[in-house]
Backbone as JSON, one array per atom type, in Angstrom:
{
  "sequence": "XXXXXXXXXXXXXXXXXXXXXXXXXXXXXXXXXXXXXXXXXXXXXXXXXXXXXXXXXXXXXXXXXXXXXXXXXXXXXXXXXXXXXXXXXXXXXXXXXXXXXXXXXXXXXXXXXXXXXXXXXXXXXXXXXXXXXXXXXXXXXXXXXXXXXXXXXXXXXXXXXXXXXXXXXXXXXXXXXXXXXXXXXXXXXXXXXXXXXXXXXXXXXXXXXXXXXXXXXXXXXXXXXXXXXXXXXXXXXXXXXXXXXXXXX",
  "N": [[104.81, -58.37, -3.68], [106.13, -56.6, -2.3], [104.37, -54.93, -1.35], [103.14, -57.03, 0.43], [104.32, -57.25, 2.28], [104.63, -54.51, 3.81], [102.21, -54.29, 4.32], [101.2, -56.41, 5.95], [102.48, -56.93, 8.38], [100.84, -54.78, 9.6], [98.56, -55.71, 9.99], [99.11, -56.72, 12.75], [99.65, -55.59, 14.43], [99.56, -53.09, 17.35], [96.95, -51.42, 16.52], [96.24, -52.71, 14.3], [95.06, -54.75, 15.77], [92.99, -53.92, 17.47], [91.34, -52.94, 15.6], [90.47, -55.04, 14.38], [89.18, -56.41, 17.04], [87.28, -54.43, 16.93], [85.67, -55.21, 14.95], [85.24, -57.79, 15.28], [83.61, -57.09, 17.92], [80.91, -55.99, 16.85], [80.1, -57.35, 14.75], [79.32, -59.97, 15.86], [78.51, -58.87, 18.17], [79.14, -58.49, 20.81], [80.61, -57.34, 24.37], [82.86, -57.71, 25.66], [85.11, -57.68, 23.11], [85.76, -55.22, 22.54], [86.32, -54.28, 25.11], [88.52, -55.61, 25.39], [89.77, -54.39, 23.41], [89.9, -51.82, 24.02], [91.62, -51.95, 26.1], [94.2, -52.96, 25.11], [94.64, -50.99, 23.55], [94.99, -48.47, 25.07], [97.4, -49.41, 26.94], [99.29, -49.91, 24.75], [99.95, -47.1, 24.34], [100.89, -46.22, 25.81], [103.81, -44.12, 27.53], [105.53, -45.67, 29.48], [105.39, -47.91, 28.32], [106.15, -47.71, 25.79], [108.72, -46.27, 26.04], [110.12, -48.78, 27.51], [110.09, -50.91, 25.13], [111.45, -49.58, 23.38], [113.93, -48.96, 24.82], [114.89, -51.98, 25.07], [114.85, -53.27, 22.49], [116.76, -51.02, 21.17], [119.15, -51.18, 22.62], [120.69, -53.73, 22.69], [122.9, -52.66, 20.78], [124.91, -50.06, 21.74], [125.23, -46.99, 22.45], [128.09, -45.06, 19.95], [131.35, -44.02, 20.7], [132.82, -41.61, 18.64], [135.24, -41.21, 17.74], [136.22, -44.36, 18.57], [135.51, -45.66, 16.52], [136.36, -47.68, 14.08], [138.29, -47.31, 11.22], [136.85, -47.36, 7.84], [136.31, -48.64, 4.33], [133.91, -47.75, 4.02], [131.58, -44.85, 4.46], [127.95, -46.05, 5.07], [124.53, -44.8, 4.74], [121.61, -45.83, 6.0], [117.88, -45.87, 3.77], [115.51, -43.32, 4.71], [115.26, -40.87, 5.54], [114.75, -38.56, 4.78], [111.84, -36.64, 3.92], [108.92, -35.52, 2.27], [109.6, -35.03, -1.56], [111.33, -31.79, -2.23], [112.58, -30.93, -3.74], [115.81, -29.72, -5.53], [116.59, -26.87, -5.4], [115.91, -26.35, -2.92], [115.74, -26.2, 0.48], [116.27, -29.76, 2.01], [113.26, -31.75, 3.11], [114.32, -33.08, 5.74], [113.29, -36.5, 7.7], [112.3, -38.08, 10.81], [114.21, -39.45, 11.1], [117.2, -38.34, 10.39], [118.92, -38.44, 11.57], [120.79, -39.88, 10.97], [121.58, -39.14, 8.26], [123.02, -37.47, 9.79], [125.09, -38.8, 11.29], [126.7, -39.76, 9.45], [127.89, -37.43, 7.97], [129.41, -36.75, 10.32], [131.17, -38.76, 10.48], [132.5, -38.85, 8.41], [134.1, -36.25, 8.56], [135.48, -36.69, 10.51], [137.55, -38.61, 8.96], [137.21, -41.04, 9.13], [136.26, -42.79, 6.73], [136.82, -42.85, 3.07], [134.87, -43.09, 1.55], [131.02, -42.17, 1.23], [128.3, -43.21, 0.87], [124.67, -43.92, -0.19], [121.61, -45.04, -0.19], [120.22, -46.05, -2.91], [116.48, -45.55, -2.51], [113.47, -46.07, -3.81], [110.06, -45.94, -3.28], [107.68, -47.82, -5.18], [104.64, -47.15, -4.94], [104.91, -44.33, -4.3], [105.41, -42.22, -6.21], [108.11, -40.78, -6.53], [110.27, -39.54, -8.69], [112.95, -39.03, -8.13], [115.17, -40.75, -6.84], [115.62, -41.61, -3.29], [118.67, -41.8, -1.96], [119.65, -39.94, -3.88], [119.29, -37.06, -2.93], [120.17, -37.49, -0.5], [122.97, -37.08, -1.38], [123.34, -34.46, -2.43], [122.94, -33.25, -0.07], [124.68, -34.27, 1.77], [126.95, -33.18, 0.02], [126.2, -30.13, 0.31], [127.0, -30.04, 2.93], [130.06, -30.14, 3.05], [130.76, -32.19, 1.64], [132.58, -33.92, -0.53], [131.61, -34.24, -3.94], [132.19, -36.23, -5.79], [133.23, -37.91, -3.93], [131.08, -39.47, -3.22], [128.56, -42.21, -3.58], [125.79, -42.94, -4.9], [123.57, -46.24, -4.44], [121.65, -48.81, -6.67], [118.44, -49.21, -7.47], [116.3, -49.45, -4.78], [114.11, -51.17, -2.65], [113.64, -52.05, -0.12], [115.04, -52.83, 3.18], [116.39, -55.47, 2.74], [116.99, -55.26, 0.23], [118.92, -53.31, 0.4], [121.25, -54.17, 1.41], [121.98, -56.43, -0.45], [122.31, -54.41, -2.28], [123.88, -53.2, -1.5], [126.67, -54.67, -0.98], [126.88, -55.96, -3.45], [128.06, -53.26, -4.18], [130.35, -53.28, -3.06], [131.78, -55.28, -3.2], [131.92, -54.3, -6.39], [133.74, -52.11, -6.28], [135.85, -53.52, -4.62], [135.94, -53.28, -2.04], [136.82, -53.82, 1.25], [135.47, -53.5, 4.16], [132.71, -51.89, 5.71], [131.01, -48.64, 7.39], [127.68, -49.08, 8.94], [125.91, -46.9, 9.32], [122.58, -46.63, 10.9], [119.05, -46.14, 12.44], [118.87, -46.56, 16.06], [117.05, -48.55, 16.54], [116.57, -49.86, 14.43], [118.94, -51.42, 13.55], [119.36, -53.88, 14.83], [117.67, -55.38, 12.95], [119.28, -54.64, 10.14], [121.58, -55.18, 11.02], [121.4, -57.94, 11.01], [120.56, -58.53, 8.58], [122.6, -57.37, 6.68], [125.25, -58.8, 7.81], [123.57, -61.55, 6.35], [124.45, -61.27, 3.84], [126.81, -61.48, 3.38], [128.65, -59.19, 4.12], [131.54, -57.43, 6.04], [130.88, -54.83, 8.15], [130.93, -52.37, 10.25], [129.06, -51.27, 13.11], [127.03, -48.7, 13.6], [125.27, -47.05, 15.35], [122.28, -44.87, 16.08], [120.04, -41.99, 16.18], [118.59, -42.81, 18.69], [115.92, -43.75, 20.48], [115.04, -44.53, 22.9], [115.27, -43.14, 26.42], [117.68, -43.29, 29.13], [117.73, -41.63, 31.45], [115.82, -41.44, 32.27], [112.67, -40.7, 34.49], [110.61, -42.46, 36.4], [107.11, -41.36, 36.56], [103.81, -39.79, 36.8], [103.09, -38.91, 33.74], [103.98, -41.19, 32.86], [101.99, -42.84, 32.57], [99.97, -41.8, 31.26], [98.34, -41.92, 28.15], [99.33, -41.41, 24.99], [99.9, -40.44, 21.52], [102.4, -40.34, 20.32], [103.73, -41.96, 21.87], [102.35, -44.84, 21.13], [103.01, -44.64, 18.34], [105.4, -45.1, 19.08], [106.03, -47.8, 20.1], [104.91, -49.52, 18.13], [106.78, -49.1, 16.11], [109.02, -50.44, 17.01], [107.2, -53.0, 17.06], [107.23, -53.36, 14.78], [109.97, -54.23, 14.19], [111.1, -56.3, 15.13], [109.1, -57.96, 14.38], [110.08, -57.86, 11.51], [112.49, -58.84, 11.86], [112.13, -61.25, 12.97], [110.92, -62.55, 10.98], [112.7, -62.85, 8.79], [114.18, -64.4, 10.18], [113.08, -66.97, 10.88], [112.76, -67.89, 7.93], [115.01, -68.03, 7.16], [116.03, -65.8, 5.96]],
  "CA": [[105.5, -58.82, -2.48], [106.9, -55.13, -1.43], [103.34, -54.27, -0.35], [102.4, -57.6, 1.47], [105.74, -56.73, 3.44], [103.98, -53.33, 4.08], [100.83, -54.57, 4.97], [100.94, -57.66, 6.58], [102.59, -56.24, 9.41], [100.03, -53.64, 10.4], [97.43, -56.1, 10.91], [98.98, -57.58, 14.19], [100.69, -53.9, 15.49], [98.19, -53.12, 17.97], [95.72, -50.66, 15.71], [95.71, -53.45, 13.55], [93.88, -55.98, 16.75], [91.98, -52.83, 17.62], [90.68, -52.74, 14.84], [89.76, -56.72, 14.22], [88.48, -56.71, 17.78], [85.74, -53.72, 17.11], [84.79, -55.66, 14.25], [84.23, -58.72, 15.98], [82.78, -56.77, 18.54], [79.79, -55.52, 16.03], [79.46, -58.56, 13.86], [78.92, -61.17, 17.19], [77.09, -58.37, 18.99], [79.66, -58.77, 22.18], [81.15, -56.16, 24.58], [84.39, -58.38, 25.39], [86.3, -57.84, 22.3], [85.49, -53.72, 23.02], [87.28, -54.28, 26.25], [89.77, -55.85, 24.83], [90.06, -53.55, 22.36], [90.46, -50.47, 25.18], [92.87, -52.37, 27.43], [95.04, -52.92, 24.37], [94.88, -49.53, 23.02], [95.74, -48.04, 26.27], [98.46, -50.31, 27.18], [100.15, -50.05, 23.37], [100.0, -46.18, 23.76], [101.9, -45.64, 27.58], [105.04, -43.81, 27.47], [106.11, -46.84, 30.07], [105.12, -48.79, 27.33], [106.88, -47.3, 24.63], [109.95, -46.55, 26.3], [110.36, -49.96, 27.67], [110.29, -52.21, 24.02], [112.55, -49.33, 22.62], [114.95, -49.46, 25.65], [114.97, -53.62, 24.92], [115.36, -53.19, 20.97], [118.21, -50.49, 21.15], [120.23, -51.85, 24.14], [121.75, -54.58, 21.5], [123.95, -52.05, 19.65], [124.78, -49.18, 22.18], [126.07, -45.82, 21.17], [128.76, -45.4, 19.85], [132.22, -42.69, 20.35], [133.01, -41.37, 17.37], [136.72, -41.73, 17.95], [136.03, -45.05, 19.28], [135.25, -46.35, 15.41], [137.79, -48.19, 13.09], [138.57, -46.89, 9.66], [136.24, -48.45, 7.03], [136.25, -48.06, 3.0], [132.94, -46.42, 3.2], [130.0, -45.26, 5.48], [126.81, -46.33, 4.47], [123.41, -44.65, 5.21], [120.24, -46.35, 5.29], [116.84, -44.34, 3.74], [114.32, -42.78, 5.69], [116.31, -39.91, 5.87], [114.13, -37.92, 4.33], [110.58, -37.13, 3.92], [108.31, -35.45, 0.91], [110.99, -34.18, -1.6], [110.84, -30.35, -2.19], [113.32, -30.18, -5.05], [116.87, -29.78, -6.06], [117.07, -26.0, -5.18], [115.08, -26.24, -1.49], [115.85, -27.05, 1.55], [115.53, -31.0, 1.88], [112.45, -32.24, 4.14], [114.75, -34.11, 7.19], [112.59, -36.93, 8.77], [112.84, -38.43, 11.95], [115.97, -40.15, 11.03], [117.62, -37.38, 10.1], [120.21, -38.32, 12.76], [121.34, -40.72, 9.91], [122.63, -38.13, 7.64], [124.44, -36.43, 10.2], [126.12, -39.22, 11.14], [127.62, -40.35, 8.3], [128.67, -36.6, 7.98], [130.31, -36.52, 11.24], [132.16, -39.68, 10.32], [133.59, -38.35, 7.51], [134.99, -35.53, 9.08], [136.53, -37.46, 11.32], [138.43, -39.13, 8.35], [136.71, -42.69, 9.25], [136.15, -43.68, 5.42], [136.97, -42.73, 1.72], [133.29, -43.34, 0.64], [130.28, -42.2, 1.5], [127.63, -44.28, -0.13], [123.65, -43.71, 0.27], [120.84, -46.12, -1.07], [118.96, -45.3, -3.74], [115.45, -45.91, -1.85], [112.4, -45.91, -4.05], [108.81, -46.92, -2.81], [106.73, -47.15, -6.49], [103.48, -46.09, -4.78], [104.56, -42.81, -3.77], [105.15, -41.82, -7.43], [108.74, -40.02, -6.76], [111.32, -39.28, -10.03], [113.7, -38.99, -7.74], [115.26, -41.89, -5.26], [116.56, -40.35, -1.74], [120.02, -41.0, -2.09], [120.28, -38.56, -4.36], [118.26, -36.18, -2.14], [121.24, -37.56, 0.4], [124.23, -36.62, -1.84], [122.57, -33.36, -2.3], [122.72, -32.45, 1.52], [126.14, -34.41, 2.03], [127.47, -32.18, -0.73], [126.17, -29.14, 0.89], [127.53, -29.89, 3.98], [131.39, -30.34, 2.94], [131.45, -34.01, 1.26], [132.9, -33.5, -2.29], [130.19, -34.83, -5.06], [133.04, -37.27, -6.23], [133.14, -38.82, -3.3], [129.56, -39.43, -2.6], [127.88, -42.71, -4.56], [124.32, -43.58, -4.74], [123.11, -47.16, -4.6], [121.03, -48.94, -7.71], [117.13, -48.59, -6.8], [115.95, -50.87, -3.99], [112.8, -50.74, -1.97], [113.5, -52.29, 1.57], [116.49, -52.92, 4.05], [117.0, -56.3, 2.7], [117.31, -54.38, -1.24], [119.77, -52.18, 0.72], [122.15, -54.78, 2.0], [122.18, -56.8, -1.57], [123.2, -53.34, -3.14], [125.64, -52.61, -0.8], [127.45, -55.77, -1.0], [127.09, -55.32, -5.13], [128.93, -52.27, -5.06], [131.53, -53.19, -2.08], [132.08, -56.26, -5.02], [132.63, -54.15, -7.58], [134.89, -51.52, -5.67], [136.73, -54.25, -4.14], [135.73, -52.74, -0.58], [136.34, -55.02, 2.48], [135.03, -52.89, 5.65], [131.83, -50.43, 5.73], [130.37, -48.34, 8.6], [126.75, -49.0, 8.5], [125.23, -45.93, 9.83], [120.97, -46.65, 10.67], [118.65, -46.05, 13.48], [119.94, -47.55, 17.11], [116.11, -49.18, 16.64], [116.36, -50.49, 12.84], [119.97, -51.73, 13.75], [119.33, -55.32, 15.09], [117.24, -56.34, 11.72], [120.15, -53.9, 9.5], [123.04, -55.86, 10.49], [121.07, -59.41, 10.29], [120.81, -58.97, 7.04], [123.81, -57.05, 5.85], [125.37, -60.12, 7.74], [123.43, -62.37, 5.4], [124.68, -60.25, 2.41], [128.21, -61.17, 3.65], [129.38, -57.81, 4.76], [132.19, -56.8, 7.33], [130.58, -53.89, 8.44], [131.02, -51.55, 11.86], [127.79, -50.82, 13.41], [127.33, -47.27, 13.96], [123.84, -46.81, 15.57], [121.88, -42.94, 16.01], [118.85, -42.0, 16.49], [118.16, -43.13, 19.6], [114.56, -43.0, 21.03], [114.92, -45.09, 24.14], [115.78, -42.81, 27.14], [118.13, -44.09, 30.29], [118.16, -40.96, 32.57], [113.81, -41.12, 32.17], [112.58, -40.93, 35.58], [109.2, -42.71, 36.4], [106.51, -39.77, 37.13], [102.44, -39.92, 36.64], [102.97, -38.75, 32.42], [104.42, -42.07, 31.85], [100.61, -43.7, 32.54], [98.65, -41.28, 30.16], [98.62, -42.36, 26.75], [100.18, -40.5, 23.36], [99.63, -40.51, 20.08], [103.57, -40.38, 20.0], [103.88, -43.16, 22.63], [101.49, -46.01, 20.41], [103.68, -45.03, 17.2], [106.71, -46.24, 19.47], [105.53, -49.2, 20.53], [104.15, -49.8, 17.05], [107.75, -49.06, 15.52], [109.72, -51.69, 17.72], [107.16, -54.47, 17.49], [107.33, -53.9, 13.48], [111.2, -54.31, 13.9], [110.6, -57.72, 16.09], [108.13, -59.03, 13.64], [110.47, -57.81, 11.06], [113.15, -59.46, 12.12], [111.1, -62.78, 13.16], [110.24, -62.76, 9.5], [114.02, -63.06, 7.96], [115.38, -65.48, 10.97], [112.29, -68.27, 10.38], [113.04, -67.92, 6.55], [116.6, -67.6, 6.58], [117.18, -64.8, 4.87]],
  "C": [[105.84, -57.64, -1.57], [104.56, -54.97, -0.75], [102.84, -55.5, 0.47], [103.75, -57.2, 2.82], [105.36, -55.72, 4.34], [103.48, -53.26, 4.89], [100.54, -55.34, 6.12], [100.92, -57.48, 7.88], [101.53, -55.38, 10.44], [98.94, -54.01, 10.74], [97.57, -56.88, 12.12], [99.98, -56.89, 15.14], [99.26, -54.18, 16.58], [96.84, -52.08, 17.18], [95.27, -51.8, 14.98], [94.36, -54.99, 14.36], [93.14, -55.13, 16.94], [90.57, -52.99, 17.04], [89.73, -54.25, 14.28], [89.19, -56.7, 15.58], [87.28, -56.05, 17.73], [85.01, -54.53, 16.08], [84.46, -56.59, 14.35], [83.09, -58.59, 16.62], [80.96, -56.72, 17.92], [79.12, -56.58, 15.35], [78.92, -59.79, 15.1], [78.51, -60.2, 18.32], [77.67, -58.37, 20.75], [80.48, -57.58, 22.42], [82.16, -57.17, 24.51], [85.74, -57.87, 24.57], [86.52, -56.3, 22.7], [86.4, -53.68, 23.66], [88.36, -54.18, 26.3], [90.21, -55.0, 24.07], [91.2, -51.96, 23.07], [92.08, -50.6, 25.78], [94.24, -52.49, 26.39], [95.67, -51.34, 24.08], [95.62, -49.02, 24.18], [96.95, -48.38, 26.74], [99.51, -50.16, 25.58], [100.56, -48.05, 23.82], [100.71, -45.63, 24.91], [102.96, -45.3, 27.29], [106.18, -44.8, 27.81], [106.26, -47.69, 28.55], [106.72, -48.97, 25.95], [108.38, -47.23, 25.01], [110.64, -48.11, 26.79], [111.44, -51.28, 26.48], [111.64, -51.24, 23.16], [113.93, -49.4, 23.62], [115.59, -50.71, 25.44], [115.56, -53.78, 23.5], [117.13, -52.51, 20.85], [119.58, -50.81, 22.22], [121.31, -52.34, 23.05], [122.46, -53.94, 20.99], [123.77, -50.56, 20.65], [125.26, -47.99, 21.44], [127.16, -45.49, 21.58], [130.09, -43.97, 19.6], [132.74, -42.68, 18.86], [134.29, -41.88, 17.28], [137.33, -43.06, 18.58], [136.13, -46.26, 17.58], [136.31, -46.92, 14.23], [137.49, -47.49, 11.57], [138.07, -47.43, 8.88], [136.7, -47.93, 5.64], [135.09, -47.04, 2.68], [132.32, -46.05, 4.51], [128.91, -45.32, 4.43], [125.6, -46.02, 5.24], [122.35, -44.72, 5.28], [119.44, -45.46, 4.85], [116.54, -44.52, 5.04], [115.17, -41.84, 6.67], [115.24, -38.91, 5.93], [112.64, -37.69, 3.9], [109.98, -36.63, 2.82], [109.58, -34.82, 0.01], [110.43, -32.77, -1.88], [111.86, -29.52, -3.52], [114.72, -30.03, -4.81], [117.58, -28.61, -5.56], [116.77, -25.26, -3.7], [116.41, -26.79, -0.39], [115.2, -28.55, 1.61], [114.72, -31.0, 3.06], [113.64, -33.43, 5.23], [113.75, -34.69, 8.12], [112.88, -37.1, 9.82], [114.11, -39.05, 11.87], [116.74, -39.5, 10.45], [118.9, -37.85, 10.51], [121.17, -38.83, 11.59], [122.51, -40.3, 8.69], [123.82, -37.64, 8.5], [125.61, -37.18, 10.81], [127.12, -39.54, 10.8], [128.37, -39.13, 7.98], [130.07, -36.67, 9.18], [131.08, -37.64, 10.92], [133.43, -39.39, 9.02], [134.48, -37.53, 7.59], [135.72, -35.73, 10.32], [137.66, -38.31, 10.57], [138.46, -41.27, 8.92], [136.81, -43.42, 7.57], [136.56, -42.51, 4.4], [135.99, -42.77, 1.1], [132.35, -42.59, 1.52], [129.04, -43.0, 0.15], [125.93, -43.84, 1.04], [122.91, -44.6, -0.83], [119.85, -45.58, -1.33], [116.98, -45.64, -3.45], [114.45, -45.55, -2.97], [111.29, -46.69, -3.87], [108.32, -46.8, -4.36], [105.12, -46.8, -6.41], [103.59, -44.45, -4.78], [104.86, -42.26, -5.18], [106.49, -40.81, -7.74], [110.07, -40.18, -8.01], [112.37, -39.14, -9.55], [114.34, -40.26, -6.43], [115.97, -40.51, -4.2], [117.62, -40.44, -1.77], [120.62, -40.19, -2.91], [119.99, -36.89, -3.77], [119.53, -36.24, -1.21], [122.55, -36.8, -0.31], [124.13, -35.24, -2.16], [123.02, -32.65, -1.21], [123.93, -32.84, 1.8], [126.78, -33.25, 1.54], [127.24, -30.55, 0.39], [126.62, -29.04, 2.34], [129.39, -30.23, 4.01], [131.97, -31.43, 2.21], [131.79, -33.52, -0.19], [132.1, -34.93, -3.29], [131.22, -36.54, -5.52], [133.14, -38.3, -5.47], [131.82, -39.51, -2.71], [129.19, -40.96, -3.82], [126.68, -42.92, -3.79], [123.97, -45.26, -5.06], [122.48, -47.33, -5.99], [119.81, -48.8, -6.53], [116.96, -49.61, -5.6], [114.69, -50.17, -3.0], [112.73, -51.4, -0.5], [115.02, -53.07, 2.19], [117.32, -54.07, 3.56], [117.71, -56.22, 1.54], [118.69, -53.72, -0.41], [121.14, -53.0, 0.86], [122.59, -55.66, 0.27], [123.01, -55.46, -2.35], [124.28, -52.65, -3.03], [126.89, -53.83, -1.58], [127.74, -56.07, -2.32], [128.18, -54.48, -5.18], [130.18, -52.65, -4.31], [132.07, -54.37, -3.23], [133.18, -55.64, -6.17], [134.07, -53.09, -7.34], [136.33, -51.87, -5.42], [136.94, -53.59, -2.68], [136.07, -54.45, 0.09], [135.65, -54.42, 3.58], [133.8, -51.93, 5.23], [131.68, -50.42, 6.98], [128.77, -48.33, 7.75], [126.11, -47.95, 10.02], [123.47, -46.48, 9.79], [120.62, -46.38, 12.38], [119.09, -47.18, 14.67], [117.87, -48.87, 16.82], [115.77, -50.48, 15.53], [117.75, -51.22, 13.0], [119.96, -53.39, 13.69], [119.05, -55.99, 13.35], [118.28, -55.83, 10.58], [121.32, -55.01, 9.58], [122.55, -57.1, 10.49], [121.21, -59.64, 9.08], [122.03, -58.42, 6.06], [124.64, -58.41, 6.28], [125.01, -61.13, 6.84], [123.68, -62.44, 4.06], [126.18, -60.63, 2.3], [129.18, -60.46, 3.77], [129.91, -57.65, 5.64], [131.77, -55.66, 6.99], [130.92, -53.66, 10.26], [129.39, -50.9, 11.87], [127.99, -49.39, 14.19], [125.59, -47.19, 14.01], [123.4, -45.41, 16.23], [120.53, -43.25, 16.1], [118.39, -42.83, 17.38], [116.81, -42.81, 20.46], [114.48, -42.98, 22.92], [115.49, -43.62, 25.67], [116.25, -43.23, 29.12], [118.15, -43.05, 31.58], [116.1, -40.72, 33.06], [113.53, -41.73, 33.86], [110.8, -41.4, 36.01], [108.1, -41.34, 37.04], [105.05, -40.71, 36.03], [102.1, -39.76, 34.76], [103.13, -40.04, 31.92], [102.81, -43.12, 31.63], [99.45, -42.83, 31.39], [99.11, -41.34, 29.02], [98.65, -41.2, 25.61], [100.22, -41.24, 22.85], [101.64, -41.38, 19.77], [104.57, -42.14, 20.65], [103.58, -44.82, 21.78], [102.56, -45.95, 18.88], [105.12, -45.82, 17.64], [107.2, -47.34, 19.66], [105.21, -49.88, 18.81], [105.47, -50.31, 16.13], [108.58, -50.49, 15.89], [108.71, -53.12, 17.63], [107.43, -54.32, 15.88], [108.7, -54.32, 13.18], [111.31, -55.65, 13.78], [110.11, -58.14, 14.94], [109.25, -58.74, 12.36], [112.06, -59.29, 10.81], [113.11, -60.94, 12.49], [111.09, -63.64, 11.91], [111.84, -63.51, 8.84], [114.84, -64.19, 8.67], [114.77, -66.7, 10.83], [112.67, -68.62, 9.62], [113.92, -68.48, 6.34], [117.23, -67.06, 5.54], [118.0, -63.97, 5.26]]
}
């Protein structure tokens, strides 16, 4: 099930029509789908583009003053913090959501929560012995959080795992309030389902891609690599989120 979750998705991003239109193209011998193929590509990969669907996605949950945030029992930081690990005595790899960590730092030293709490993320393709929130409590630690106060989640493998394990431990704690720290992009489908988990949580959204001071100019029409993964990111949120509100999960 974790990999049709994966998968499924990536055949109706736009690489994934791309890629079904060249192979129409070839097997029925027609330019058309080609065309189609271009006009897509091009159009998925525009800066316009890209900034646009993430402007639309992150809007819903703006950002947020620090001193602006109520007092919870914990913060909580989704994965995809982190990227290959490098070991125990390294510097950790910080992915793009990096921001994630440092939120949840800065919240703590603001004296927002009593917890910090990170979810024990493991994919079982990638083959790691280690989940990331311990990779997280690791880097908390080294940045001022005392080890005691730091827990790690049980294992879980996707956002909706994350929100079940929260709501487990806020259970066994006897928590009522978290801050859920995640990307301002991953946010919308984050608190749907911690919502469905029955969590009072405070939304605390970071990593922001979208930009509001972006001034239209001739770059935003030539297409990036960086542009098509943006676009790519926000419709997998959308379809993500599509997925759990049909269902009702």
């Amino acid at each position: 099930m974790l990999i049709l979750n994966k998968l499924l998705p990536a055949v109706v991003l736009p690489l994934g029509w791309v890629f079904i239109l060249l192979v129409l193209a070839l097997a029925r011998r027609k330019r058309w789908p080609v065309v189609v193929a271009m006009v897509l590509l091009y159009l998925s990969s525009l800066p316009l583009t890209s900034n646009a669907l993430l402007t639309a996605i992150e809007r819903s949950h703006p950002l947020v003053a620090l001193g602006a945030v109520e007092k919870a029992d914990a913060v909580v930081a989704l994965g995809g913090i982190f990227g290959p690990p490098t070991g125990e005595d390294y510097v950790p790899n910080i992915a793009d959501s990096g921001a994630r960590l440092e939120g949840a730092i800065m919240l703590w030293r603001r004296q927002k929560c009593d917890w910090m709490v990170f979810t024990g993320a493991n994919i079982p393709w990638l083959g790691r012995t280690e989940v990331e929130g311990q990779i997280g409590r690791r880097a908390a630690m080294a940045r001022g959080v005392p080890g005691d106060r730091i827990l790690v989640t049980r294992d879980i493998e996707n956002t909706r795992d994350e929100a079940a394990a929260v709501a487990e431990l806020m259970q066994q704690r006897g928590w009522k309030r978290i801050i859920l720290v995640t990307s301002a992009w991953h946010m919308p489908r984050a608190a749907h389902l911690f919502r469905k988990a029955g969590i009072d949580f405070v939304p605390f959204p970071v990593d922001f891609r979208h930009d509001d001071q972006r001034h239209l100019s001739i770059l935003d029409f030539v297409p990036t690599a960086r542009s098509l993964a943006g676009t790519e990111l926000v419709l997998r949120e959308w379809y993500g989120l599509a997925f759990y509100t049909l269902t009702g999960r």
